[in-house]
N, C-alpha and C positions, 0 to 999 in steps of 0.2 A: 655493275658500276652504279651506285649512289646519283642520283640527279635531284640537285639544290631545287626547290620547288622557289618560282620566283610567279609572281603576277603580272600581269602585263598589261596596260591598256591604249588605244589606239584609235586612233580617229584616220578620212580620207575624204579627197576632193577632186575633181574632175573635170574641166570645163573647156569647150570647146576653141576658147583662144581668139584673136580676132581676124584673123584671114582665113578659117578654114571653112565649109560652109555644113559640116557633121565632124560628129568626134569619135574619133578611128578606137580610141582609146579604152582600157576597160581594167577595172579592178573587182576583186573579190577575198574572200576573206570568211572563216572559221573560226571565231574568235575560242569556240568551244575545245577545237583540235589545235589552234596559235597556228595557223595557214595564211598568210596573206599574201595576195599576189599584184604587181600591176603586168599588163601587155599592153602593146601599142601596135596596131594593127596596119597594113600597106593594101594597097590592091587599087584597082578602079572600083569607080561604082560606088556597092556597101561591101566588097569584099574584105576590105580592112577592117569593118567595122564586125563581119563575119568572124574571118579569122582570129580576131581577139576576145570576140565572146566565147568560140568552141575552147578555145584553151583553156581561159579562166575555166570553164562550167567543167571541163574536163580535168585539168590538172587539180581542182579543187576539189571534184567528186573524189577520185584517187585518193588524194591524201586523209581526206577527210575519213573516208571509209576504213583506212588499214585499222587494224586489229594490234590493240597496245599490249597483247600477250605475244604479236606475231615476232619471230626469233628473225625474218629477217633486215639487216641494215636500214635505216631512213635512206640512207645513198641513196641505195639497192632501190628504196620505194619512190624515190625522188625521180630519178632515170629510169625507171618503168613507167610512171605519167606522165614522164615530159614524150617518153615514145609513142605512147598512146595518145596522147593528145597532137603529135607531130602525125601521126600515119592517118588519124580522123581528117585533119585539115587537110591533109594532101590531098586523102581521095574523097572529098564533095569535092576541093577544086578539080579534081578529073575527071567526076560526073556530071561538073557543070562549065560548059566553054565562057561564059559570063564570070566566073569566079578564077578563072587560069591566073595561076601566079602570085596569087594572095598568099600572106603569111602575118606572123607577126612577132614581134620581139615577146620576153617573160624576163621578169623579174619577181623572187617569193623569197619569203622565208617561212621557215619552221621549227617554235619554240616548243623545246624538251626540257623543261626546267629551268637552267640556267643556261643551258648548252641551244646554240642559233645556227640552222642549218642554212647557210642562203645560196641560192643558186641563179643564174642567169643565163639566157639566151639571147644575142642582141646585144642593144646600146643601153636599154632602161639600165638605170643605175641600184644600186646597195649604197647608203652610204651609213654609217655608223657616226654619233657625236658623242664625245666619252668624256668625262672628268677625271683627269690625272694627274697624280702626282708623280713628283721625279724619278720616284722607286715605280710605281707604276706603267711612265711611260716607255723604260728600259724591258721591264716583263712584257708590257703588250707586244716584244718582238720575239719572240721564241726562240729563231735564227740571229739573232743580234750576236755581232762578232766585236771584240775589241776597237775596229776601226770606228765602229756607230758611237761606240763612248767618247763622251767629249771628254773626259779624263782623259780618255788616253790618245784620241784624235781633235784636236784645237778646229779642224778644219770640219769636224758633223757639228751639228742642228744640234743648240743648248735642248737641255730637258723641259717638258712642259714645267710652267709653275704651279704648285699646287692649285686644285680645284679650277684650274686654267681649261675652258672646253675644247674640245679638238674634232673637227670634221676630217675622219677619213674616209675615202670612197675604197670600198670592199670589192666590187665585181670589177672586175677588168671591162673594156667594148669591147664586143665583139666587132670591129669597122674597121674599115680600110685604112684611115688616117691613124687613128690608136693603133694598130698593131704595127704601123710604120714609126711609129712614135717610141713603143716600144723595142723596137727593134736596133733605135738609132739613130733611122733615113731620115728623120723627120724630127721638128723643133713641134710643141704644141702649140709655140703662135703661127708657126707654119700651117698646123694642122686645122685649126681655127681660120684662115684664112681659105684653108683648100676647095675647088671646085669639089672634090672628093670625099667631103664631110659626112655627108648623110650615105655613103654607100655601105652596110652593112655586111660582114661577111658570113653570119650565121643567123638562122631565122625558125622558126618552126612552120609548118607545112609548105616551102617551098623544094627539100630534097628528102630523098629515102632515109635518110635518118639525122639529126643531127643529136650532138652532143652535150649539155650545160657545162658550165664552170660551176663546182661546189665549192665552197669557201664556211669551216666550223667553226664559231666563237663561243667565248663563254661572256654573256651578258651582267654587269654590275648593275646595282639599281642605280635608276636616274637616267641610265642611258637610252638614246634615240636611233632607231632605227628608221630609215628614209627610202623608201621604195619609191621610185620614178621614173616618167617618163622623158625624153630628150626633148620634150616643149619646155620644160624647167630646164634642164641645165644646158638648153642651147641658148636661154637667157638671161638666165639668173649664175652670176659666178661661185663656186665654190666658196668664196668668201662672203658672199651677202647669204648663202643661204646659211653659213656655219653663225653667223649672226642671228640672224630670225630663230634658226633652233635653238642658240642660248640661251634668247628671250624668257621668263619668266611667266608663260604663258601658255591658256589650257591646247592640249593638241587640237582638238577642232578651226581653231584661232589661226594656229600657227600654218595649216592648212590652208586656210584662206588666203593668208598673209604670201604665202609664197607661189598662189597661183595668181592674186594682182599683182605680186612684181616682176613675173615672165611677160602677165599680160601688158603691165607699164613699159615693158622693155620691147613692148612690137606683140608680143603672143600669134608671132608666124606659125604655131605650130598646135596642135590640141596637148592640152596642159594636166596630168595626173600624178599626183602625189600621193600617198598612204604613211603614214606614220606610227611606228610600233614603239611604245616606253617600258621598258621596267621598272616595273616600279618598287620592288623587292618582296 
């Protein structure tokens, strides 16, 4: 298979937010191998802060390491680091009573030319900003059935307008509230409101094994890739961040920009962003 050689460049920011008093939080990144990751760590103590560095340093060794002759799958390599880094975490937390219980969310991607591997564990988000035109925003659905055409359904979502930017989030939550969300049971200003917000349902080193959601695109240049932690988007809406990334502005910038306006918005929470572009 042919893989379009594209460039990519990327800037990230991290900051402790203003109620927490350490930041659980932790990013990394290959720019060599196009690996970038955020986690966002839980536990007492430093364990949160524990479990998010073993991930990084371990899902990033993994990847970073395979072998670009090796025949098999990135899945295949994707889900052998997240396991290997899931069964590390688990057992220091079993050799140490001090660390019981720690875990922490992963969000990454992995750029193969033009082709964008992302995958998640947890609530940290993927989100994608894309410039589409109206022929465009019809292709970007692959399953798109008649009903999605506003030609032939009056009642779907007009097409974007050209060069018109678009924030979609790509990984699903892994949490209690989104997956009720999805399900039906649940409205998302419901879920937004709930006691139940921050309860996560998948994590790494808190069980014998857990699972990611893989999700594969194909990257156009221009576009932005947004790896994050839920200190941004427990403050910053969907809409203000699809903003800020429109902006005309270097990635580093845009970084900062969206970790003072979780902070403006209260920064209840320790705050990490990473930002991948193509740039073609």
């Amino acid at each position: 298979m042919t893989i379009t050689s594209v460039r990519y460049s990327f800037a990230a920011a991290s900051d402790v937010g203003c109620k927490r008093a350490s930041n659980e939080d932790a990013f990394g990144y290959s720019a060599e191998r196009g690996v970038y990751l955020v986690c966002d760590g839980m536990g007492g103590a430093a364990a949160g802060e524990i479990a998010s560095s073993m991930a990084i340093e371990e899902v990033l060794r993994q990847l970073s390491e395979r072998s670009e002759t090796e025949a098999v799958p990135l899945t295949d390599v994707v889900e052998e680091a997240i396991r290997i880094a899931n069964q590390s975490i688990l057992s220091r937390a079993q050799a140490d009573l001090q660390l019981n219980g720690m875990g922490t969310t992963l969000v990454g991607l992995v750029t193969e030319g033009s082709r964008v591997l992302i995958f998640n564990v947890g609530d940290s988000r993927c989100y994608r900003l894309r410039n589409l035109s109206p022929e465009a925003s019809l292709a970007a659905t692959p399953d798109a059935s008649p009903e999605d055409n506003p030609d032939t359904n009056p009642e779907a979502s007009p097409a974007a307008t050209p060069e018109q930017p678009r924030l979609e989030q790509i990984s699903l939550d892994h949490s209690l509230v989104e997956e009720q969300v999805r399900m039906g049971h649940m409205t998302h200003a419901e879920a937004q409101r709930s006691n139940y917000r921050n309860v996560i349902t998948r994590a790494l080193g808190t069980q014998p094994s857990v699972a990611p959601d893989l999700f594969q695109v194909e990257a156009e240049p221009g576009e932005i890739f947004l790896l994050c932690s839920d200190g941004l988007t427990g403050e910053v809406s969907d809409e203000q961040i699809e903003a800020m990334l429109a902006s005309d502005l270097p990635l580093d910038e845009l970084c900062v920009r969206l970790v003072d306006a979780a902070k403006a918005a209260g920064g209840h929470d320790n705050i990490t962003c990473l930002l991948v572009r193509a740039e073609g």
